[in-house]
C-alpha atoms as a printed R data frame, in Angstrom:
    type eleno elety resid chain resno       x       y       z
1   ATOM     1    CA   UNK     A     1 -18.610  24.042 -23.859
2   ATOM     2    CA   UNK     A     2 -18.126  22.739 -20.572
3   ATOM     3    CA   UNK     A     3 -15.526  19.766 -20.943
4   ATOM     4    CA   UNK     A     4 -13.506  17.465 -17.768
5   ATOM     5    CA   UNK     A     5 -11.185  15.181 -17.362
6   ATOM     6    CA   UNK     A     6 -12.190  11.525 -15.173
7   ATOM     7    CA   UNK     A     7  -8.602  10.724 -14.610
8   ATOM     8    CA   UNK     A     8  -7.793   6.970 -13.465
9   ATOM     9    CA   UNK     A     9  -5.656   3.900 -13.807
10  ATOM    10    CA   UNK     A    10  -8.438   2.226 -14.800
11  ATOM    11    CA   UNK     A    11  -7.509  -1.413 -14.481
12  ATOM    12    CA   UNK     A    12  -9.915  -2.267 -15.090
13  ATOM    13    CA   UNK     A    13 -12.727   0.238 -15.621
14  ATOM    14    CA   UNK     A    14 -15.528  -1.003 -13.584
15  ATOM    15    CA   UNK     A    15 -19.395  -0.438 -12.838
16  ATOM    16    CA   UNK     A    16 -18.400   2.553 -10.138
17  ATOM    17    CA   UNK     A    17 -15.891   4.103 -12.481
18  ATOM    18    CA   UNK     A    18 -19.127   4.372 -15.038
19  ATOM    19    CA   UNK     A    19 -21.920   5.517 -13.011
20  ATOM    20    CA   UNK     A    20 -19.436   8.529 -12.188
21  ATOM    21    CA   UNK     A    21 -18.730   8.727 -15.747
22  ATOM    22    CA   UNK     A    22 -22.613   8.902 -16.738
23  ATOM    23    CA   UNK     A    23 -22.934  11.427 -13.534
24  ATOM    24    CA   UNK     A    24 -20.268  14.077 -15.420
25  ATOM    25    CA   UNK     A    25 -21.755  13.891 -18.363
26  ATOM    26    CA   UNK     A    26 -24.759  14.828 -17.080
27  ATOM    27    CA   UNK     A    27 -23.090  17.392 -15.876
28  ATOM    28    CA   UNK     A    28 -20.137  18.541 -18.436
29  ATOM    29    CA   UNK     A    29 -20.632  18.304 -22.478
30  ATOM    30    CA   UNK     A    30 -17.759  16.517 -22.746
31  ATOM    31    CA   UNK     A    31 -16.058  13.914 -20.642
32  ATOM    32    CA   UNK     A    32 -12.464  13.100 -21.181
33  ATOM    33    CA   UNK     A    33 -11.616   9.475 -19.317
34  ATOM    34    CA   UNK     A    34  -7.631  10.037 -18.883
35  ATOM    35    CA   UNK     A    35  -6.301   6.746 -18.390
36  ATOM    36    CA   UNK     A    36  -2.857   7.258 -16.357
37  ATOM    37    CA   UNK     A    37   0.000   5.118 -18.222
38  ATOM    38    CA   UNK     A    38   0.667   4.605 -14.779
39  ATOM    39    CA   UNK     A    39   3.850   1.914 -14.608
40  ATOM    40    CA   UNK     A    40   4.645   3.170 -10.792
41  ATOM    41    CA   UNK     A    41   1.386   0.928 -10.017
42  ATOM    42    CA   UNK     A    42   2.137  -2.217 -11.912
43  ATOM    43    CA   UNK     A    43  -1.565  -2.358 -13.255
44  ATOM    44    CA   UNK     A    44  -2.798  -5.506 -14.360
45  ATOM    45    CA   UNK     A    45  -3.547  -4.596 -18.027
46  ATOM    46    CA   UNK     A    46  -1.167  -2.339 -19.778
47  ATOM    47    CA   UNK     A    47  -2.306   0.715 -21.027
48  ATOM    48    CA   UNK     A    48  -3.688   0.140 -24.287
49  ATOM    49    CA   UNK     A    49  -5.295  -2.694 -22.601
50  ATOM    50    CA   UNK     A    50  -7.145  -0.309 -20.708
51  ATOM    51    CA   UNK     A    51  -7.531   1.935 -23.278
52  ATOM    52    CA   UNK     A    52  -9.783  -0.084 -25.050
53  ATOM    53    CA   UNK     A    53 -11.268  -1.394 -22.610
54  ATOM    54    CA   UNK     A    54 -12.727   2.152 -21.458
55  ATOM    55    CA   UNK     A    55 -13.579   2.895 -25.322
56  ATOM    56    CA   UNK     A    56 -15.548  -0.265 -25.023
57  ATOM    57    CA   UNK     A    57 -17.729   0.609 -21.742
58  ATOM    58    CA   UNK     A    58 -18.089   4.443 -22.239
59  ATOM    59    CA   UNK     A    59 -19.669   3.783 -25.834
60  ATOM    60    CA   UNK     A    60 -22.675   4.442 -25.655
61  ATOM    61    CA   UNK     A    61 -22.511   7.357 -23.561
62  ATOM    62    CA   UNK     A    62 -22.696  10.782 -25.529
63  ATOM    63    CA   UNK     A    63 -20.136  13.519 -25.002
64  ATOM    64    CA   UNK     A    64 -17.746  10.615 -23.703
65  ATOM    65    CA   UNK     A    65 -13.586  10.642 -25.196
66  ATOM    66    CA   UNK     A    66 -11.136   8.089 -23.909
67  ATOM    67    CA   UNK     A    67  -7.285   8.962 -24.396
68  ATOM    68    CA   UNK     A    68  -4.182   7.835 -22.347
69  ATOM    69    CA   UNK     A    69  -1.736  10.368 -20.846
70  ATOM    70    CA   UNK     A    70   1.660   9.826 -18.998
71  ATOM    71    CA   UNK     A    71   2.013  13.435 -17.668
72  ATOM    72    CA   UNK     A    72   1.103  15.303 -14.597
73  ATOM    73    CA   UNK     A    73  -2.395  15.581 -14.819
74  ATOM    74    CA   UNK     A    74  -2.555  19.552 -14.702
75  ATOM    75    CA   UNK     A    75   0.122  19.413 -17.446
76  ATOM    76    CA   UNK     A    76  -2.364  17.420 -19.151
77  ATOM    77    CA   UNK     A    77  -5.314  19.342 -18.510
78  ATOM    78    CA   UNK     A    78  -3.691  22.321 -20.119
79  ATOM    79    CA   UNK     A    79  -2.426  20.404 -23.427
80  ATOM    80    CA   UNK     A    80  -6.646  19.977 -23.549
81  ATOM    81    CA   UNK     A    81  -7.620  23.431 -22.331
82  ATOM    82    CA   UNK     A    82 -10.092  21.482 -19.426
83  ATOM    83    CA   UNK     A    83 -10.183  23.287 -16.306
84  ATOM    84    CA   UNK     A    84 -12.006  20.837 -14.344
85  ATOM    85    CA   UNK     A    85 -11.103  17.678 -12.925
86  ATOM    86    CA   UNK     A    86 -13.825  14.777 -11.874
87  ATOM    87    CA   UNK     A    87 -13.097  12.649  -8.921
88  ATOM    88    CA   UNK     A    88 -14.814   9.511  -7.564
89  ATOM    89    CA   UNK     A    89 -16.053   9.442  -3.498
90  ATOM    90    CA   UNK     A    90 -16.824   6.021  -2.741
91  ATOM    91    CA   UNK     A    91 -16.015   6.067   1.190
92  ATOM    92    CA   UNK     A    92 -14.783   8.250   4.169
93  ATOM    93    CA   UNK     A    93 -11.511   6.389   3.217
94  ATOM    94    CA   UNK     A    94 -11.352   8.163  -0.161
95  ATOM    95    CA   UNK     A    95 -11.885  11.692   1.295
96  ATOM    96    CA   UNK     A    96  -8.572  12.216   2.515
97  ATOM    97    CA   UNK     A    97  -6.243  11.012  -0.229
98  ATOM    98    CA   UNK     A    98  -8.913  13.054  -3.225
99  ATOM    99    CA   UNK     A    99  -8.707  16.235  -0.828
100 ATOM   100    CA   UNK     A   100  -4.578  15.869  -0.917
101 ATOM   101    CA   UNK     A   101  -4.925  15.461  -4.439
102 ATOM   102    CA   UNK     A   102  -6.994  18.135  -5.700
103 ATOM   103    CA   UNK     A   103  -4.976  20.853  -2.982
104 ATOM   104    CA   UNK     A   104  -1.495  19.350  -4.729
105 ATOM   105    CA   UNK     A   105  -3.114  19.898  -8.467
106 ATOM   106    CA   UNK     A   106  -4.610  23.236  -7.249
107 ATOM   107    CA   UNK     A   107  -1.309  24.618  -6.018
108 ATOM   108    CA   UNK     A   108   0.269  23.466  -9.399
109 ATOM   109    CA   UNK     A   109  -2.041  25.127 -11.207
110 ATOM   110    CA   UNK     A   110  -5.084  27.251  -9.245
111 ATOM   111    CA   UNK     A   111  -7.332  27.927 -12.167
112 ATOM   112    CA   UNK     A   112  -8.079  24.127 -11.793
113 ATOM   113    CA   UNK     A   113 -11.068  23.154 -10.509
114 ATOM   114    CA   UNK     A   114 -11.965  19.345  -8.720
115 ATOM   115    CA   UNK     A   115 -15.689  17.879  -8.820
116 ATOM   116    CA   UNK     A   116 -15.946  15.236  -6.516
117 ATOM   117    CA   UNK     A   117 -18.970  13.069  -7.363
118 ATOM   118    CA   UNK     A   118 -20.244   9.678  -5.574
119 ATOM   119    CA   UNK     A   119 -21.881   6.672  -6.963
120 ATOM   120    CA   UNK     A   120 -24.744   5.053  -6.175
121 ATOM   121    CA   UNK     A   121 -24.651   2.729  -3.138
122 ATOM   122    CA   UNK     A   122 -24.862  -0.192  -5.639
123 ATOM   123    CA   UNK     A   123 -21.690   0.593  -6.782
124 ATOM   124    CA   UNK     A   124 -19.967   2.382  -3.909
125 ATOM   125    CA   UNK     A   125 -17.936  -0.958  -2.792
126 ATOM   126    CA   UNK     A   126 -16.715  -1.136  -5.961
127 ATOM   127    CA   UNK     A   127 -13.072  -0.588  -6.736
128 ATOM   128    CA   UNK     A   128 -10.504  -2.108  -9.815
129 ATOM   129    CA   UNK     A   129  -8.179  -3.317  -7.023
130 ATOM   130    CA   UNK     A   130 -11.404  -5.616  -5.570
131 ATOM   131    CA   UNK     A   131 -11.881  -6.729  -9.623
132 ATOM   132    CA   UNK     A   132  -8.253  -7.206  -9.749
133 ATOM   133    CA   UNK     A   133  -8.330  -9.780  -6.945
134 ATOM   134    CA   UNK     A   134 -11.614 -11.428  -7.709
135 ATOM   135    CA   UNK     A   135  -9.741 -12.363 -11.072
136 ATOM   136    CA   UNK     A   136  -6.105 -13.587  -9.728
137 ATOM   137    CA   UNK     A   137  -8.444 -16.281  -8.053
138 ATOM   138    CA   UNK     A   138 -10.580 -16.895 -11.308
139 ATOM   139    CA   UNK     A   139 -13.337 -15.587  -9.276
140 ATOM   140    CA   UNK     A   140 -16.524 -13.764 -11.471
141 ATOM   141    CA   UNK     A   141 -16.676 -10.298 -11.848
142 ATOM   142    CA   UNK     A   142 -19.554 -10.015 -14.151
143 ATOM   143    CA   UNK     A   143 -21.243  -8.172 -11.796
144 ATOM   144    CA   UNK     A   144 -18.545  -5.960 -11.310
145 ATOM   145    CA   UNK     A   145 -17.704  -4.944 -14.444
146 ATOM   146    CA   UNK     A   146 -19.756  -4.417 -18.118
147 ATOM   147    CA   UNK     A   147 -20.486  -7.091 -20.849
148 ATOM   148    CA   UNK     A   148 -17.942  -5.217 -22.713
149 ATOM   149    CA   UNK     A   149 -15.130  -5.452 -20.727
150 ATOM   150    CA   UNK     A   150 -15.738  -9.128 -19.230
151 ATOM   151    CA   UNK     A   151 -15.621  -9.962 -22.700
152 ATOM   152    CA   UNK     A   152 -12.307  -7.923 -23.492
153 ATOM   153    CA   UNK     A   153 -10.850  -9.132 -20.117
154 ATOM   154    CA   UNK     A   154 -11.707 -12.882 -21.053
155 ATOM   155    CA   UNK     A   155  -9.081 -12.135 -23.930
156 ATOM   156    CA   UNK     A   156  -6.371 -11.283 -22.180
């Protein structure tokens, strides 16, 4: 069983964190969605927030398990035997920083393997930090986001 981990703050989860999400499990048979505790960032939503949140929009999308972690993510990765890590390319922009990433996990721990998938151009502008703004200014991110989670951040 092929299984990886979609690591992320996720705060929110959005359209582009999904289509990547439906991408990997096209590709893996399982799907972990790691959302990062994460406090160094100050996210919006706190963690169980976001938990939920990413339970609600990954649903209906077979092989898919949502759990938090507040751990180095190759630490993680070994505490659920996954040896490959998925990571979103939206933009030139991203390149660099995922590339430092997956050499830093890789020379923590070289039997780790990074996947770097893109979305669709729909959803390549797409980022929680642009959803994050929209909403300070009571702006609508329906579009950005799923029924689910407009709903869930409505609550909050």
């Amino acid at each position: 069983m092929k299984k990886t981990i979609y690591p992320g703050t996720f705060d929110p989860i959005t359209n582009g964190h999904l289509d990547i999400i439906k991408r990997a499990s096209h590709i893996f048979d399982e799907v972990v969605v790691a959302v990062a505790n994460s406090k160094a960032k100050k996210p919006m939503f706190d963690v169980s927030q976001r938990v939920e949140m990413a339970k609600l929009a990954t649903k209906d999308i077979e092989g898919v398990k949502v759990v938090s972690f507040d751990n180095l993510l190759v630490d993680f990765a070994k505490e659920m035997d996954i040896k490959f890590i998925v990571r979103g390319l939206r933009a030139v922009s991203d390149f660099e920083y995922e590339l430092q990433m997956g050499y830093a996990n890789s020379s923590l721990d070289p039997t780790i393997e990074t996947v770097y998938l893109m979305p669709t151009l729909e959803n390549a502008f797409i980022s929680s930090s642009v959803v994050r703004t929209i909403l300070s200014h009571d702006g609508d991110v329906s579009h950005l986001v799923c029924k689910d989670v407009l709903k869930n951040i409505n609550l909050y």
